[in-house]
N, C-alpha and C positions, 0 to 999 in steps of 0.2 A: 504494500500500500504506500502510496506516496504522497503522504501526508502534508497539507500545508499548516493545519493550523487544528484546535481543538477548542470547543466550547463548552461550558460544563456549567450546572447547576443542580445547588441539594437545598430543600425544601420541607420544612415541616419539623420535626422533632418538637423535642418536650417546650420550646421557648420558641419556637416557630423561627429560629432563625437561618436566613438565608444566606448560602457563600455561592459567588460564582467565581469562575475566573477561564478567561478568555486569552488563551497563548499561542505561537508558535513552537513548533519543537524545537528549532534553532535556539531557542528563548530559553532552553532546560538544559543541565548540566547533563553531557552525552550519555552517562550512565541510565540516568531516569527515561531520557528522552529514547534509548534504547528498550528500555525493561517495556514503556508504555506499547511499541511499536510490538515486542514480542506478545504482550497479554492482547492486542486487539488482534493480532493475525494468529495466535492461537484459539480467541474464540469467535472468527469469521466475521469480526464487526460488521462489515459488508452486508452479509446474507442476514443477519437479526433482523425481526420484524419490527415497527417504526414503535409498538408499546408492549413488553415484555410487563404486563401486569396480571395479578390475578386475581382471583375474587377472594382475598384474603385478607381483610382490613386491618392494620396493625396500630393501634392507639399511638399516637405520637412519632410512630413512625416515620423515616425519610423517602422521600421521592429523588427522583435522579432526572438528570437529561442532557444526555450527552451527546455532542456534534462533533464528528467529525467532517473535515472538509480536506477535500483531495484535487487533485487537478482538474479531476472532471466530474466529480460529483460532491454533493451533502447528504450525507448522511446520520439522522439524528433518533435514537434510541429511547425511550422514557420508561421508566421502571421503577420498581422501590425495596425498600431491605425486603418486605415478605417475598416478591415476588423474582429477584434478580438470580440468575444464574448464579452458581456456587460458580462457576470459572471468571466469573466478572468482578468478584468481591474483592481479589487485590488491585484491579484497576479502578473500583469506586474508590478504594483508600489512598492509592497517590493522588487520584482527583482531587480527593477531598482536603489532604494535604493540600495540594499547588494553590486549590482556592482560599484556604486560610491564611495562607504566607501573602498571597496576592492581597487578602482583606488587610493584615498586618500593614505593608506596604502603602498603602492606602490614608489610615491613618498620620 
């Protein structure tokens, strides 16, 4: 995948707050920006359907929504802790990191 850039967003929890954060990979230390590149082509980001949800409410729960954008397409995923793939769950945690450090920065 040849990734330009990535947009993310997590939603909801105990205090409803929100982190997004909107980067290039170039933008990430080569290591992370490698690890990222292997967790989405190990679980076919590509081919996931546009909402990975299921009928499973989870009180306070997070929601997700993740964009990738590539040369020639967008591709954007929505999901949440009940419903997200166990192969996806260390890529919602770097997101989730990249978004805090971005909120920090901010500041």
């Amino acid at each position: 995948m040849d990734i330009k850039r990535i947009k993310f967003e997590r939603t909801g929890g105990f205090a409803g707050i929100r982190f997004a954060a909107d980067f290039e990979l170039d933008d990430l230390p080569k290591d992370q920006a490698h690890q990222i590149l292997e967790l989405l082509d190990e679980m076919d980001f590509d081919e996931l359907p546009a909402k990975i949800l299921g009928n499973q409410q989870v009180a306070d729960g997070f929601n997700y929504s993740i964009t990738v954008v590539t040369e020639k397409r967008q591709q954007t995923v929505m999901t949440s802790d009940a419903a997200a793939p166990k192969k996806m769950e260390p890529l919602l945690e770097i997101l989730t990191k990249i978004a805090k450090q971005q909120a920090r920065k901010k500041k």
